[in-house]
Each structure stands twice: as C-alpha cells, then as structure tokens.
C-alpha positions in Angstrom: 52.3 21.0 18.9 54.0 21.0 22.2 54.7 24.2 23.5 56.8 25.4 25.9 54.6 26.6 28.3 51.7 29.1 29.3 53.3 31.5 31.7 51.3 34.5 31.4 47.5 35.0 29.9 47.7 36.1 26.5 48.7 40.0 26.0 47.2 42.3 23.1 51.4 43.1 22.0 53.3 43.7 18.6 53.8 39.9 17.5 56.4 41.7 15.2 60.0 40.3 16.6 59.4 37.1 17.8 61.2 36.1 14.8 64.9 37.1 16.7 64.3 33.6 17.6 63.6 30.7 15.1 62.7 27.8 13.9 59.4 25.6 14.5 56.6 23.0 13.0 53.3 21.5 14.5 50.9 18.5 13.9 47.4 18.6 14.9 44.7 16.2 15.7 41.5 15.1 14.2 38.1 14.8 16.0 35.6 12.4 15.4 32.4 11.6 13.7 29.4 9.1 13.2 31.0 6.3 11.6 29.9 4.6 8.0 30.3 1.7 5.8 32.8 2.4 2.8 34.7 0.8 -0.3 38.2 0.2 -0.2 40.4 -0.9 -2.5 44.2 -1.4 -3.0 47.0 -3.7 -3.3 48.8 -5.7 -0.4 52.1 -6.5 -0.9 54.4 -9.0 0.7 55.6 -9.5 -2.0 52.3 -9.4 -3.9 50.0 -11.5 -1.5 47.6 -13.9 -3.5 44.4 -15.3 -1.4 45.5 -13.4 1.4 42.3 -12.0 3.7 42.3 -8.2 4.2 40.0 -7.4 7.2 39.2 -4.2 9.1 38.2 -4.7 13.4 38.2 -8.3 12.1 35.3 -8.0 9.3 36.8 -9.4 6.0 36.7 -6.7 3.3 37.9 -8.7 0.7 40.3 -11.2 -0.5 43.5 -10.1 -2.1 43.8 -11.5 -6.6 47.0 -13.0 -7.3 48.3 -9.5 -8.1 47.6 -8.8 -4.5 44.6 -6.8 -5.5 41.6 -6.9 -3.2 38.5 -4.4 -3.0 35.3 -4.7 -0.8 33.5 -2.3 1.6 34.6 -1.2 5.1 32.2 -1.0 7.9 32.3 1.4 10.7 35.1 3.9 9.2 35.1 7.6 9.9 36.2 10.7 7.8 38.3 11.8 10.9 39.8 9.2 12.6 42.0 6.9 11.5 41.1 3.0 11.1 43.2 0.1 9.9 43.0 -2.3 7.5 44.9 -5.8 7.3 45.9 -8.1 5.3 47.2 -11.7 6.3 47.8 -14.9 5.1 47.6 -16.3 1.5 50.8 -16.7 -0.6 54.0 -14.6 -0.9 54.2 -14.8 -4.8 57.9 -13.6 -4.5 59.0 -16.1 -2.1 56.1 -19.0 -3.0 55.4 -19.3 0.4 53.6 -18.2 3.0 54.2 -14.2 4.1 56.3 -13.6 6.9 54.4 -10.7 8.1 51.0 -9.3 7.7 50.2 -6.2 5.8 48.3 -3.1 7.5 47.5 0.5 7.0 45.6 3.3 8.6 42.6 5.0 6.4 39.7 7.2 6.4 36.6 7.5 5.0 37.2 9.6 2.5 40.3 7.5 1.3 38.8 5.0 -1.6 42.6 3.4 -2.4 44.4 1.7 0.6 47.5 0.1 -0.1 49.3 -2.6 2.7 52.8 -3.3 2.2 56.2 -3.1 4.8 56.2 0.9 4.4 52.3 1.5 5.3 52.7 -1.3 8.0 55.9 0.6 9.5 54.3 3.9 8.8 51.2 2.9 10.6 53.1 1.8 13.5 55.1 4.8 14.2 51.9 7.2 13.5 50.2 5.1 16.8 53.5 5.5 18.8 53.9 9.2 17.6 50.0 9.8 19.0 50.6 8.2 22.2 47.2 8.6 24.3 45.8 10.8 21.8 44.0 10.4 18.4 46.1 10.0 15.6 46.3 12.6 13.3 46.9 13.6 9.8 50.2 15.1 10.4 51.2 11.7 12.4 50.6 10.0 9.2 52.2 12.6 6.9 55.5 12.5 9.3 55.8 8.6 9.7 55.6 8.0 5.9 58.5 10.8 5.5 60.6 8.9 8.4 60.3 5.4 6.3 60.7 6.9 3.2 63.6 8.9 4.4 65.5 5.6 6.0 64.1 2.7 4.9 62.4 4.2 1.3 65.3 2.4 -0.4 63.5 4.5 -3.8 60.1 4.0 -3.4 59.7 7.9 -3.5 59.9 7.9 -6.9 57.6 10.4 -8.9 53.9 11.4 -6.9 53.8 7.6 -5.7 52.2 7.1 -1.9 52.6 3.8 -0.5 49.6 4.2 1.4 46.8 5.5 -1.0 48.2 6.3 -4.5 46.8 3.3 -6.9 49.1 1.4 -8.2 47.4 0.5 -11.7 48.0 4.6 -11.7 51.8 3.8 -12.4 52.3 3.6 -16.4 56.0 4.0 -16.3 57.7 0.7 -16.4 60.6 2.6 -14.9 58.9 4.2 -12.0 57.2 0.5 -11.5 60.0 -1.3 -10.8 61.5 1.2 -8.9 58.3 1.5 -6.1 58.6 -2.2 -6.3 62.0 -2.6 -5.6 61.3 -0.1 -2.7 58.5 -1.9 -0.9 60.0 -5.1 -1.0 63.6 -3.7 0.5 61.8 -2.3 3.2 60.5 -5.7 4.1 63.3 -7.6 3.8 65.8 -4.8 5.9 62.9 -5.1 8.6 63.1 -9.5 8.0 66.5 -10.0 8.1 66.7 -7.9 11.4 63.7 -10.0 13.4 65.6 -12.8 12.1 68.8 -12.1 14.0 66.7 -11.1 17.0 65.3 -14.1 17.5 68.3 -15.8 18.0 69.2 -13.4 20.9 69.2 -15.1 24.6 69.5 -11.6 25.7 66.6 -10.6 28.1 64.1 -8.2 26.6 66.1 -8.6 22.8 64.6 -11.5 20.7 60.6 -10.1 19.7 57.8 -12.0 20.9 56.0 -11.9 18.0 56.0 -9.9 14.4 53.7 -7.5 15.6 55.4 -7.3 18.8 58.8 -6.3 16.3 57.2 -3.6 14.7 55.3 -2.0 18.1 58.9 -1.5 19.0 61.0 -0.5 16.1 58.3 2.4 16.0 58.6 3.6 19.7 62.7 4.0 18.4 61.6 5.9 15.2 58.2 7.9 16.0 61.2 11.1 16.7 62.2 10.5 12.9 65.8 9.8 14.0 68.0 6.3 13.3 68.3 6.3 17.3 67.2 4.9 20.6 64.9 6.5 22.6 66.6 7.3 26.2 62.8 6.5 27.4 63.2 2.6 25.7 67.0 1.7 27.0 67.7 -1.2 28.3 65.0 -3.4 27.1 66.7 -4.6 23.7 66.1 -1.2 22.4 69.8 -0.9 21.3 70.4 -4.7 19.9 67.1 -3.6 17.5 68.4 -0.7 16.3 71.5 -1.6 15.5 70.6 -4.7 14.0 68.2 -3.1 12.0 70.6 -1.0 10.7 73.5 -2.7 9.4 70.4 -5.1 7.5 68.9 -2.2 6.3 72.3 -1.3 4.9 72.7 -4.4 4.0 69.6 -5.0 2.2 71.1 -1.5 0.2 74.2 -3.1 -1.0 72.5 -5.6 -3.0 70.1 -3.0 -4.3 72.7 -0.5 -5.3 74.1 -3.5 -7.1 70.8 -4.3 -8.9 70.2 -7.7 -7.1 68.1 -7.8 -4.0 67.4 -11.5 -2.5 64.5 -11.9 0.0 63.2 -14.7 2.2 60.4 -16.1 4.4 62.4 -17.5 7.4 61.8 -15.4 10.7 64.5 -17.3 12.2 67.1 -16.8 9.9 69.3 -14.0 8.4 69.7 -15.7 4.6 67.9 -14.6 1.5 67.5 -17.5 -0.9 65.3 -15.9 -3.5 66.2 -13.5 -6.1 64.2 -10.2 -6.1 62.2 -10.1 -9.4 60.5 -6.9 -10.2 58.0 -9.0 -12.7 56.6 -10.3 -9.6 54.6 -7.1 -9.0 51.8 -7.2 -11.8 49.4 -4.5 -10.4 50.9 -1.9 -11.4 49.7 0.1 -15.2 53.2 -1.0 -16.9 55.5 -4.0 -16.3 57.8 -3.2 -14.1 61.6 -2.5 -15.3 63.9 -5.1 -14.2 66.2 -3.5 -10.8 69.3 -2.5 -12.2 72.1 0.1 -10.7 71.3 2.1 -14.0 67.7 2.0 -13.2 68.1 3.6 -9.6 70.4 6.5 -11.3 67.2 7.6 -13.6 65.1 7.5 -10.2 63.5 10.7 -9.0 64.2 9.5 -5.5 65.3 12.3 -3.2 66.2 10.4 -0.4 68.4 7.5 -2.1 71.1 8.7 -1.9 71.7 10.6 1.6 69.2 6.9 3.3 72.2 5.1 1.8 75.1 7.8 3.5 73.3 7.2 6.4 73.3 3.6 6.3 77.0 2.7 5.5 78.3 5.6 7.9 76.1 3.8 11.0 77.4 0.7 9.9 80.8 1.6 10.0 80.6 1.5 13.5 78.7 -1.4 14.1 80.7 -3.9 11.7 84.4 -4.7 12.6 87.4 -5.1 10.4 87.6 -5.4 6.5 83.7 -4.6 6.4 84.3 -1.4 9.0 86.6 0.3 6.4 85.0 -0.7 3.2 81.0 0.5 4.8 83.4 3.9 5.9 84.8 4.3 2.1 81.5 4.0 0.8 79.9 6.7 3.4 82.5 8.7 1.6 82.0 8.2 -1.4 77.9 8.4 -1.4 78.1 11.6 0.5 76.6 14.8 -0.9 76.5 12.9 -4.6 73.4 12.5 -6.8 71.9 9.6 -7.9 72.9 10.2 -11.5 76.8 9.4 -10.2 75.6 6.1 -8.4 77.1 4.0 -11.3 79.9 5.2 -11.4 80.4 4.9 -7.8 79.1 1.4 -7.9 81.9 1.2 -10.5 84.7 2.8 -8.6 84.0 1.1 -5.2 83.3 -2.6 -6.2 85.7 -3.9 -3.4 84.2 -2.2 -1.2 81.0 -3.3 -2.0 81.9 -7.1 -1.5 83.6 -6.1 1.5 80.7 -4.8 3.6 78.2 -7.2 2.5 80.9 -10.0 3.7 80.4 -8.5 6.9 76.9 -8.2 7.3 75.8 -11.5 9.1 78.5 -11.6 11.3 77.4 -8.2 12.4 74.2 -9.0 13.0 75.0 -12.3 14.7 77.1 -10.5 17.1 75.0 -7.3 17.7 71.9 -9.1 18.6 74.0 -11.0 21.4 75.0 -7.5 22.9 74.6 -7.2 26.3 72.7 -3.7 27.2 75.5 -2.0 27.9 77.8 -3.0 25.2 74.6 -2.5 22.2 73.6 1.1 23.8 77.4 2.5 23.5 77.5 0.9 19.8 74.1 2.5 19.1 75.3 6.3 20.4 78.5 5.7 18.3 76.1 4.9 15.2 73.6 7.2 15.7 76.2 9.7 16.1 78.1 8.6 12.4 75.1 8.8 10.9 74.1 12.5 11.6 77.2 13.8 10.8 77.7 13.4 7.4 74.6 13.8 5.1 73.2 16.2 8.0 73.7 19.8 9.0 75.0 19.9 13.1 73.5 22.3 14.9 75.5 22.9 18.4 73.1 23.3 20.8 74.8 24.7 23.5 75.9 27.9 21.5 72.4 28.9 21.0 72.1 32.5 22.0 70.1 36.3 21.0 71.8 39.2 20.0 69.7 42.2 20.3 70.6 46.3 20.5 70.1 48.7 23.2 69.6 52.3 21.2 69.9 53.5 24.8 73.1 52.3 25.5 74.2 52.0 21.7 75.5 48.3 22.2 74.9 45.2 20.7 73.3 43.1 23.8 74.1 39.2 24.7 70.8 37.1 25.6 71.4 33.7 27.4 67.7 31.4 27.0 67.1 28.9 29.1 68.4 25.1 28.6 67.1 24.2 25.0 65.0 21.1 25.1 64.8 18.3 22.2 62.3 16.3 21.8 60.1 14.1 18.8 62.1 16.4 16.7 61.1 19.9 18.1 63.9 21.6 19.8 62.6 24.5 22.5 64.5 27.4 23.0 62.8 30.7 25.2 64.2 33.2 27.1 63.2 33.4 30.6 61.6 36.4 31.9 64.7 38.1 33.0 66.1 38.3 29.5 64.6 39.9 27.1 64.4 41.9 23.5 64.4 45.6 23.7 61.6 47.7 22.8 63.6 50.4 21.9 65.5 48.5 19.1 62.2 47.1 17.5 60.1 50.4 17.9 63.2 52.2 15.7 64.1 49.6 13.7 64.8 50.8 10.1 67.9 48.7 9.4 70.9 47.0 9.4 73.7 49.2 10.3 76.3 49.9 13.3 73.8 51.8 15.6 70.8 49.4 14.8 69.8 46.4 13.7 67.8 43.3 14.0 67.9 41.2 16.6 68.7 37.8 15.9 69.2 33.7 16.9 72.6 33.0 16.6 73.1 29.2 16.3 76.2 27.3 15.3 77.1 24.5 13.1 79.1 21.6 13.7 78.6 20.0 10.6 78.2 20.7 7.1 77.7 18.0 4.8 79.4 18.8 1.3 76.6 18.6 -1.6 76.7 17.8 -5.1 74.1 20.2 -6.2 71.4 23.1 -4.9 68.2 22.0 -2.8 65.6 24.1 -2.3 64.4 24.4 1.6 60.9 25.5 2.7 60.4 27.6 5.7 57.7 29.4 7.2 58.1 31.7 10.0 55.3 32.6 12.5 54.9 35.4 14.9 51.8 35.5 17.6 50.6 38.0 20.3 50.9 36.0 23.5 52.4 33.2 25.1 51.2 30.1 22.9 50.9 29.4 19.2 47.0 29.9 19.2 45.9 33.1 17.8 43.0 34.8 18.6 41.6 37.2 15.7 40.2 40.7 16.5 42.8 41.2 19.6 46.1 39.7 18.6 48.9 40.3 15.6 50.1 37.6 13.9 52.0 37.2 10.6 53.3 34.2 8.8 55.5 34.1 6.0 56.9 31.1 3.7 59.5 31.2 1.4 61.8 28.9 -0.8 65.7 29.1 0.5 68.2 27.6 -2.3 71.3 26.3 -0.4 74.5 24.1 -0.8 77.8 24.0 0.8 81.1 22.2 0.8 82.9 21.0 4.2 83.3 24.0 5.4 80.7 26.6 3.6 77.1 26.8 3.5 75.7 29.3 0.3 72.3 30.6 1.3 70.2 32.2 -1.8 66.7 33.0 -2.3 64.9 31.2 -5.4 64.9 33.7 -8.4 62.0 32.4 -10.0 59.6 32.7 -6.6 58.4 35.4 -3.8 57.5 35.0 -0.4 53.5 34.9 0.4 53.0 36.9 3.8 49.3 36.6 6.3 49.1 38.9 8.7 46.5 40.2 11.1 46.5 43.5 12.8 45.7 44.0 16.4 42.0 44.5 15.6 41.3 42.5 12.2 39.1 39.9 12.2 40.1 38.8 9.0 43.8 38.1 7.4 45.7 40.1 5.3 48.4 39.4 2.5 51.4 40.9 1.4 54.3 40.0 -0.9 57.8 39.6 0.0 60.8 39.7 -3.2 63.0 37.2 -3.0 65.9 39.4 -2.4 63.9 40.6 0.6 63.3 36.8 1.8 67.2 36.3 1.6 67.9 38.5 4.4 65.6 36.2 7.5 67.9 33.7 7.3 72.2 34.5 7.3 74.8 32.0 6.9 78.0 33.6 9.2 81.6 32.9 10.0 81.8 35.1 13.0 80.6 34.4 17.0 79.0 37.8 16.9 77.1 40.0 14.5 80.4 41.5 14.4 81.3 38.3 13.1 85.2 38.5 13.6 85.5 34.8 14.2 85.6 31.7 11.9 82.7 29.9 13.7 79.9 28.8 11.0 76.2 29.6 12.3 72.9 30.2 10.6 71.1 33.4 12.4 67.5 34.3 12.1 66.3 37.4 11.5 62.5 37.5 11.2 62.6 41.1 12.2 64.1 42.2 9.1 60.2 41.9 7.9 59.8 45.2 9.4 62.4 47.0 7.6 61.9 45.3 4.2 58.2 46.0 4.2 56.5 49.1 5.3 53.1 47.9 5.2 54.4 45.3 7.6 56.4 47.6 9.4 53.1 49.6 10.1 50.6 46.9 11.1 52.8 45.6 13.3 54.9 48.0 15.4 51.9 49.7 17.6 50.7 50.3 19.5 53.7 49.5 21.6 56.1 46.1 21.0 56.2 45.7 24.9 55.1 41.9 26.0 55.3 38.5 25.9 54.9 36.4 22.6 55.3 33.0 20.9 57.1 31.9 17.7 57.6 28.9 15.6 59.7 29.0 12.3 58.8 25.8 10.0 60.6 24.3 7.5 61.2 20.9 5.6 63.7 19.9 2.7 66.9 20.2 4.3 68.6 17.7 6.9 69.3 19.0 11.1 70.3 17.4 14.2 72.1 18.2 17.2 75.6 16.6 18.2 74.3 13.0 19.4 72.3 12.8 15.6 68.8 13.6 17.0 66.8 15.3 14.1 65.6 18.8 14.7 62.6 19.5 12.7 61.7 22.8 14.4 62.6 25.4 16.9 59.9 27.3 18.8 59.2 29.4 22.4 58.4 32.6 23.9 60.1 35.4 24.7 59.4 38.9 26.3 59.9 42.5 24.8 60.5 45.4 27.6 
C-alpha cells in the first residue's frame, strides 16, 4: 500500500483514535519460488476459439476443441508469481473466421482451471500496469477483474462465476450460461469496435500499432479503476481511446439491453455483421439461454445496472444531437433502478434506445479524429457525467477533523495537509502542527456537549438516488506508529469490520447497521504478542460511521457529509476502552479504514477506494 510517508521512527502509543480520520485499503505482493511444470486447463474464448494454440513463454500447452477447450501441462510456473498463458489463432466459431485478438491470462501454480477470454485478457493487462516495476500480486488481479467487471462486465458477474479460473463445464444453469456468455463476448466486441475506429485516426499517437499495443494502453487508463485518462498518459491519444471506447462500450450495451448483440472480425471497421448467438458457447454444463432483455432482469449481476448508468451518462457528452438527449434520458432512467425494472425501462424508453444507437458510429468516427486538445476536454466532461450519477461525490476540499479540548471546553477545527488521490487511494494526514488532543481521548466516555469523539468530516456532492438497500463492507484499522506495519509485543493495534446497510434519494443518505450481523474486532495490546478478539453489536457498529446535514458536529447547516468516528470504539466497549487508552494516547500513528460495495469519487469522477495517513496525538 502506498503510504503517506515515514516521518518519525515508530512510537510505542495508544493506536486507539486514529480512527478520527478514515477510510483506507491495501494490496500486497507475492514473492517467488523454484518454478515447476503444471496442468492447466480451461476454455478460450473469442468467441469460442476452435484449433487455436494456447502457449505459455511460447511452449504450446495445448490446442483449444471446437468448444474452445484445451488442457495440457505448463512448464516453469510458480505458486507465487504470476505467469501467462495464450491463446491465438484457430477459428472464431461466432464469427467463422479468424479471431481478431488473442486470448491471455495470468495463473499460478496452484490454479488447475485457466480461462482466456476479452475480460481475463483486459484483466491481465491492467494487473501488469497496476504493478508497474514490481511483481504482480494477488490483490492486482483481484482489483483488475472488479474494474472490468464493474465497466465492461456487461453481466458476466452473474452467480460465483470467475472469468479467469472458475470452470465453465461448472455452470449447469442454462440461465447463468448465457448470461456469462453474453458477458465475455460484449466485452470483446466494446473493446473491437473501439480499435476499429482508432485505426482510422491520422491523429499522431491515436490509431494502435497493433492489438496488443491497444490493450497495453487501455490498461495504463484503467489500472486506477476509473472510466478516465490518466494525467500521466495525456496527449498521446489517451483521450481519443477513452472516449471512443466508451460510447462503443455503451454502444455494445444498447443492443444487449435489447437482447441482440452483433459482433465482428474487422479491426478496421466499426460494423457488426454477425448476430450474437449464445448456442455458440458449448463448454459450459447446460445450453446456454438465448440473450433476451428478460433474461438480463433474472441476472444476479450487481453491476449491470449502475456499468450501464455509467455508460449512457459519459456518452451523453460525447455524442451530439438527437443521440446526446436520448443517451441523457436513458442515464435517467437506468439510475439507481434494479435489474428486475430493466424491461420495463427497455419498454418505456424504446425511442430512445434507437436514438443513441443511431448515433454511435458517427460518434466514434468523429472522436477518434479529435485533436488532443479537443478529445481531453470531451474526456474531463465524460468522466465527470459519469461519476456523478450512480456514484457518491465526495468534496475533497472540505475534508477536515473536529476534535475537543476538555481544557478549553471547545469543539476544535483541524486543517490536514492537501489530500492526495491516487490509483484510487486518497491521502489525507495532518501535519505535525495539528493535532488530536490527548485530553479528549484519555476522558472519552461519550457523546455529549462537553465531550465527544473526534471525527473526519467529509462532504458530499453527490448522492445517487437508489432503488433498494446495499450492504457496504468496511474495516477500520488503527496502528502504533507512523506506517501501516505493526509490530507485535510493542505496538497496539485494532481492526474492526462490519456490514453498513445504506440507501438514499437525491438528497438523503440512510445509514443502518445490518440486524442480522455483528462486528468482529482484533486487537493487540501494547505488549501482546498474540491477537485478541472482541465483539461489536450492530447498534454499536452504527455509530463509526454518521450521515450529517450540518458543517459542524453542531450540524446547523444543510451540507450532507459522512464523518468517521472510529473512536467511538472506546466508549462502546470497555474492554477496548481499557487495552487501548494507556499507558498514555500521546504520539504519532497510522490509519487506514477499508471498504468495498458502495461507489466514491471525488468531483473530476476519480474513484476513491480508500482513505488513509498519520496523524499525531499531544
């Protein structure tokens, strides 16, 4: 995980109120090991590829059925780092001819069923760009399938189904089948039709140089999980291939809302001139059910719907005209709904549906042929649509700590330094001149006019109306010191993780803890060399995280804000309260509060996927 910095050695301190500040997750790396011959099996998919050669550092493994099936053993493959497989050549049994792309996907060892299809090749791609120089790890892998799945899944996350490593002779529901099918072979052809009007580009830097080349580059954009460009990237086609991969995506996801998807080979043009058949895709331990709009609404999907809101509302921007307004009306209308409504939305909006997709090749004509200038401005003006309407806003610049001086008996204002963004994790510390007080966290008992717990106040731009509750994870850390490595026997350290159930309309967010569950705590004392555990109600879990209308805990404005309170532990649990609150709370420490399930991102659409820092306690 990156982490904000080391500024002092590590201090033997109460980890206890971190927590006054928020939010964070981390990934870590694998090592290495002696490397070994292994069997691999799986499917490779383009659509299904028949006689195609799958091949690991250029070895052939084996050579792929006409169901795409191919098994065979691996040589020189490790249980720790990652190797790929790939699969080229043969026959597109979709299409009849010959794939437009080859198939790939990173594996262990240890993993006997290896898939390669558009979402393991994409997934495999960003992984490597989200790794830079280092090894690629397990949560690279976990991360990039959730960034495909979550844009360019198009309902492949249906049921326990991976792309990568789940076998798909495992699949007996005919339903599920056609659905996963459906899903792999949209991806491909959102990711085809957009090479396609690249190549056409005279633009320097825009048109790919190769397929390979196409996908290298769509995953330095997407290895931050956000439909953006990477400031890092500009100016060399980076905009012209986002935003053309977009409004394809989006189109590719008006035909399959409609239950028709069309596909093609051609890498140098936009048109699809085959009709998707799920029957195609034989592998699998049913026969697929033939894509239909009723289908997708009996999907298990949870990212259909808000992919699609995402899609229409970025291409809003990036179409012109009739097509503008009709992608904007159906933004709307997919917003916040479930898929079980998408029939009757496909129902109610059937103008607009022939609208956009009218517009699509035009748009992607045009946006390829975008100088740098003009594609960049259109890209900030998409990625920005996009964010704010499945996504909760978060308003950077308001960030702040309220803490309380029992000396002074007054609620006390902390400025941190400049929060940082970046791959997703947003940084926010105070510097060494602001700081929690010791005198509020050694007294803490409560809630109440002359004390309480401090806490990160952070405001809301957006909030998304939902059909229905979601259930958020989060987990909340607290360590002794000034990085997020803890050291047993001389530093505290708790973690707790909870379920948060949450909706809101336009302009409320409802924040309740999950009846049915409690909250696991671990927690070392100063001198333990082994963890604790402890139990947390529900009701008690409620009270870490507060939905307010009010700039201040006196909350006497209307501003909407989530704040954090992780030292409400301390108060809510004794045997917490006692383990960590000596022998004195004075020092420096690190926090990071994780949590996945529910949609952030600041005000230009970047996704925030955790908060973390230090902070000091005088």
């Amino acid at each position: 995980m990156k982490q904000w910095g080391k500024m002092m050695n590590k201090r033997t301190t109460l980890l206890a109120l971190a927590g006054a500040l928020s939010l964070g997750v981390s990934a870590c790396g694998g090592g290495s090991d002696s490397t070994t011959s292994s069997s691999v099996s799986g499917t490779a998919t383009k659509g299904p590829m028949s006689g195609a050669t799958c091949s690991v550092g250029g070895v052939t493994v084996g050579t792929t059925s006409s169901t795409g099936a191919y098994s065979g053993t691996a040589s020189g493959v490790s249980s720790s780092t990652y190797t790929t497989i790939t699969c080229s050549g043969g026959t597109d049994t979709v299409t009849s001819g010959t794939p437009w792309m080859d198939t790939s996907s990173l594996f262990l060892s240890t993993e006997t069923t290896v898939n390669t299809n558009a979402i393991t090749t994409l997934q495999a791609s960003i992984a490597s760009a989200a790794a830079g120089t280092s090894s690629v790890s397990a949560s690279n892998v976990s991360a990039a399938l959730n960034t495909v799945l979550t844009l360019f899944g198009f309902g492949a996350d249906t049921g326990s189904f991976d792309p990568r490593t789940s076998s798909f002779s495992s699949v007996t529901s005919a339903d599920n089948a056609g659905l996963i099918a459906t899903g792999i072979e949209a991806a491909a052809e959102a990711m085809r039709r957009s090479y396609a009007s690249l190549s056409a580009s005279t633009v320097s830097g825009v048109a790919p140089t190769s397929v390979s080349n196409f996908f290298t580059r769509v995953a330095a954009e997407l290895a931050d999980g956000n439909l953006d460009v990477d400031s890092s990237t500009s100016g060399t086609g980076a905009a012209q291939l986002m935003n053309t991969l977009t409004v394809a995506a989006a189109g590719v996801m008006l035909e399959v809302v409609q239950g028709g998807l069309t596909v093609g080979s051609s890498l140098t043009s936009t048109t699809a001139g085959t009709t998707f058949s799920t029957s195609s895709f034989s592998a699998f331990g049913a026969t697929p059910s033939t894509l239909s709009t009723t289908l997708l609404a009996s999907s298990s999907s949870s990212t259909f719907m808000s992919a699609a809101t995402t899609l229409f509302n970025a291409a809003a921007t990036l179409t012109t005209g009739t097509a503008a307004t009709a992608f904007s009306t159906l933004g709307t209308a997919f917003n916040g709904q479930s898929l079980s409504t998408l029939s009757t939305i496909v129902t109610n909006n059937s103008t607009a549906l022939t609208n956009a997709k009218a517009g699509v090749s035009t748009a992607l004509t045009s946006l390829a042929a975008q100088t740098d200038t003009a594609a960049a401005a259109a890209a900030s003006s998409a990625s920005s649509a996009a964010a704010t309407t499945s996504t909760y806003v978060v308003d950077t610049s308001t960030i702040r700590v309220y803490d309380y001086d029992t000396g002074l008996s007054k609620t006390v204002t902390l400025t941190p330094d400049t929060p940082s963004l970046s791959s997703g994790a947003l940084t926010v510390t105070l510097p060494s001149n602001e700081h929690l007080y010791a005198n509020n966290l050694s007294t803490l008992t409560g809630y109440s006019s002359s004390n309480m717990p401090p806490e990160l106040y952070v405001e809301l731009n957006n909030i998304p109306a939902t059909s229905s509750s979601s259930t958020a994870t989060v987990t909340m850390e607290l360590i002794d010191g000034s990085d997020s490595t803890h050291t047993a026997g001389s530093e505290r350290y708790i973690k707790v993780s909870f379920p948060l159930v949450y909706s809101s309309t336009s302009s409320q967010l409802t924040l309740t803890s999950d009846a049915a569950s409690t909250a696991s705590v671990t927690f070392y004392k100063q001198t333990d060399t082994s963890a604790s555990t402890a139990t947390l109600t529900n009701s008690a879990a409620e009270s870490l995280i507060v939905y307010k209308k009010g700039s201040t805990q006196s909350e006497t404005a209307t501003k909407n804000a989530l704040a954090f309170r992780i030292a409400s532990l301390f108060d809510i649990n004794s045997t917490l309260g006692a383990a960590m609150t000596s022998p004195s709370p004075i020092g420096q420490y690190y926090y990071k509060i994780s949590f996945s399930g529910i949609s952030l991102s600041d005000t230009s659409g970047n996704s925030i996927s955790s908060i973390s820092g230090t902070f000091y306690v005088k």
